[in-house]
Every structure is written in structure tokens, then in C-alpha cells.
N, C-alpha and C positions, 0 to 999 in steps of 0.2 A: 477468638475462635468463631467460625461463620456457623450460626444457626442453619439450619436445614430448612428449606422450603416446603412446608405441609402443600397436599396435595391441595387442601384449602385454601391455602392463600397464594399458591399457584393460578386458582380459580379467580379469583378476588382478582389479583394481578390483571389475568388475561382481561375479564371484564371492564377492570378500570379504563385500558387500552380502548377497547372497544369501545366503550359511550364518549370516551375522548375522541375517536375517531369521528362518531359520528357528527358530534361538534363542528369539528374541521372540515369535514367533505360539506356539512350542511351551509356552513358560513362563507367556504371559499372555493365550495368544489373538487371532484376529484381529481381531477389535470390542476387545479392549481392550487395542490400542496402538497408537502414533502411528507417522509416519513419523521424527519426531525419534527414537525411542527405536529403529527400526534402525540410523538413525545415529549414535547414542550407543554403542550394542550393535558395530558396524563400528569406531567409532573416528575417521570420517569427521563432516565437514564436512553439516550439514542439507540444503545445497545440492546437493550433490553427488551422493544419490539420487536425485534428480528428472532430474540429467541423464544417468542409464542409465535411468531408470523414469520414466514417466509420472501412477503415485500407487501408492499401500502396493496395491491391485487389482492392478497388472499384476505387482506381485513374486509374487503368491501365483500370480498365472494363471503365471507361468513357471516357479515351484517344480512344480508340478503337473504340467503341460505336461513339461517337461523327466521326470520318475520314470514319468509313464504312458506318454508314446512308447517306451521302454526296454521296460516291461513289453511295450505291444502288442506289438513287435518279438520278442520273444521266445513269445510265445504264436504267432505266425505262421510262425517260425519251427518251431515244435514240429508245431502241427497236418499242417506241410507235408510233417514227416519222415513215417518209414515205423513208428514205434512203436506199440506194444500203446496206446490209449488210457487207459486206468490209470496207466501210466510217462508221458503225455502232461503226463494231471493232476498227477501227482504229481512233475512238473518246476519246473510252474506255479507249484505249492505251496512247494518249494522255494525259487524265486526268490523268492517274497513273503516269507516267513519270512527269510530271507537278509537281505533288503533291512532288516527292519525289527531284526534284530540289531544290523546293520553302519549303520546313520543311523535310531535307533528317533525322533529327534525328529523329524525330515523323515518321516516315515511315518505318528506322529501326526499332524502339520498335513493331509495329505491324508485321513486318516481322517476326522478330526473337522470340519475345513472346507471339504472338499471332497466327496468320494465320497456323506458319510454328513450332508451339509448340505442342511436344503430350504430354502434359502436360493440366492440370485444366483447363487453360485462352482456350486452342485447343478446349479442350471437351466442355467448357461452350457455348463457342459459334461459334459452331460448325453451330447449327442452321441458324448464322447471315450470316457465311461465304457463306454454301450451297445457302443463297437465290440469293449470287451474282453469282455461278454459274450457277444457274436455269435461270438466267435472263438474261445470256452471251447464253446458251446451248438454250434458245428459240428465240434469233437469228440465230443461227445457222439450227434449226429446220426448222424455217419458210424459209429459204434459201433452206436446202435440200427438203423442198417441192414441191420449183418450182421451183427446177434445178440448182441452182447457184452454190449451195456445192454438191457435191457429200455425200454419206451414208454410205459409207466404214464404217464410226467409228460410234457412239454413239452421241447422240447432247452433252450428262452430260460429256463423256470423251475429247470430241474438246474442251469443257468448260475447264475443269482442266488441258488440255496443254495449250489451250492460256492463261491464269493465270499463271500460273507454268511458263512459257518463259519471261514472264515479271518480275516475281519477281527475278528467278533466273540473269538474266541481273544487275536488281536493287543493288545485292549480291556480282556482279562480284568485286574481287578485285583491276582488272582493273579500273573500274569505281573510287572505293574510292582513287585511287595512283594518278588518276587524279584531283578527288576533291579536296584531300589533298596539291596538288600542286598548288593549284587555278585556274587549268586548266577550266577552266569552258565549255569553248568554246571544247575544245578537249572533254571532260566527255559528254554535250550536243550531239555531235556528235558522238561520240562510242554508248551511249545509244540509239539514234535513231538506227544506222546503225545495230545496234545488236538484237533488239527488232524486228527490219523490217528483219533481215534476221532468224527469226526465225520464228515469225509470216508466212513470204513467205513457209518456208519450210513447216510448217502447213500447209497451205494453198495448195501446189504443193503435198504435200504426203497422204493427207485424206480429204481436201475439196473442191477445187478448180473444177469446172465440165469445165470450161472454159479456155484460154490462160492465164499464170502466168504473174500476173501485180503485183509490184512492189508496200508495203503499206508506 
């Protein structure tokens, strides 16, 4: 007789799925791999992804979906406090760096297939991404309002470079030659150092109304 599937290991299931995916999208890309080879990758039954997921599309829309609502919540979070806008960004920064230490394959797939794709996943949610800019770019605003950033640029364009420096970093070949070598301690370190002298130069070329401090 077939045991009933607990809503729990319903969960369990779905999830196995999911970090299986992200495996496979990470190693081989999403154009080049099937839905069989999550399920091979999972250990699961062919069948059996289809009935949490609708096609190999709704898994990456939900890896996605799932790491940027985290992020927005946290940027809204931040912007709402009462901090210096510099300690804002450089929370923000932290949590991405973070993220990509601690799940760097799940932070590739969104880099490379999503955020940084003009392709379908780019255009679908296009939407999701702009709102993390809007929400980087209204820190920035409420700074050039009273004085901290200077207005040189645009708040929506200071948004898409500080974004853009961190990912690009994240991308650096550097970085991965380190990871690959288990450098951890070195890779940890080039990533800050590189993030912060990028973020600085931002900061010293179109925001900074003040002496350049070091993030």
C-alpha cells in the first residue's frame, strides 16, 4: 500500500529538485540541459519534476525568485533604518558577497541567466530586478538630498553601477582561480578589496560630497 506524502516531504522533495537544479544549470547551463538531467542530478524519477514544476522555466523562475525576494527584503529593510547611507550600501554589498560565498553556484545561475541575460528569464523579470534598483537608487536620493552624495549622476544610474561592480567582481576570473584552489581566505579577500575599490571609486567620481572614506 502507498504511504501518503506529508506535506513535509513534499517540501523536502521539492527542494531536493531545486539544489539539483541548480547544480546542473551551474555546470552546464540552462540551454544546455534537460529536465531528465535534474532528475538524474536529484536521483529522482523523470516524472517526478514535472509534478512540483511545470518545465526546466519554472525551476530557474523559482531559484531566482526565491534569492531576489531575500535580497529586496533586505535592501528595504536597510533603506528604512536610520543609517549613514554608505553603512546602507555597504550592508547591501555585504549580503551579496555573502550570499555568493555561501551558495557561489546558485548566484552564478542568477548572474549569468538571469540578471545579466537578454534573453526571456532578463525580460521576464526585468520587473523583479528594477525594483532592487529603485530601492538601492532611493538611498542614494535621500543622500543627495542632504548633501552626502553629490547629483552629478542620476540616483537610477548610481544604482546600476553599484550593482554592476559587484557582480562584475563576483564574475572575476580571479575570484573563481581562487575558489577553485580552495583559496578561500585569499578569494574572501580579493573580493572585498575589489568590491571596495570599486564601490570607493563610485563613490569619489559621482557621489561622495565629502572626504573619501574607505567602504
Amino acid at each position: 500500500m502507498a504511504t501518503a506524502r506529508t506535506p513535509e516531504a513534499a517540501a523536502d522533495k521539492r527542494r531536493l529538485i531545486l539544489d539539483a537544479a541548480v547544480r546542473v544549470f551551474a555546470r552546464r547551463g540552462f540551454n544546455g540541459c534537460r529536465v531528465s538531467d535534474i532528475a538524474d542530478e536529484a536521483g529522482v524519477a523523470y516524472g517526478l519534476v514535472y509534478h512540483y514544476f511545470r518545465s526546466k522555466d519554472e525551476v530557474l523562475d523559482t531559484l531566482f525568485l526565491e534569492r531576489w525576494n531575500v535580497l529586496l527584503d533586505v535592501i528595504r529593510d536597510l533603506d528604512a533604518g536610520d543609517g549613514p547611507p554608505r553603512e546602507k550600501l555597504h550592508a547591501i554589498t555585504s549580503f551579496i558577497v555573502d550570499s555568493y560565498r555561501h551558495d557561489r553556484e546558485l548566484m552564478k545561475v542568477i548572474i549569468v541567466e538571469v540578471t545579466r541575460a537578454a534573453n526571456t528569464f532578463g525580460q521576464t523579470h526585468l520587473p523583479d530586478i528594477r525594483k532592487a534598483y529603485g530601492r538601492i537608487a532611493d538611498i542614494v536620493a535621500a543622500a543627495q538630498a542632504d548633501g552626502t552624495f553629490r547629483d552629478t549622476v542620476t540616483p537610477e544610474f548610481a544604482a546600476m553601477a553599484f550593482y554592476g561592480a559587484i557582480e562584475q567582481v563576483l564574475t572575476d576570473h580571479r575570484l573563481r582561480m581562487h575558489l577553485a584552489h580552495g583559496a578561500r581566505d585569499r578569494a574572501e579577500h580579493y573580493t572585498w578589496q575589489s568590491v571596495g575599490d570599486k564601490i570607493q571609486a563610485l563613490y569619489d567620481s559621482v557621489l561622495s560630497s565629502s572626504s573619501a572614506v574607505k567602504v
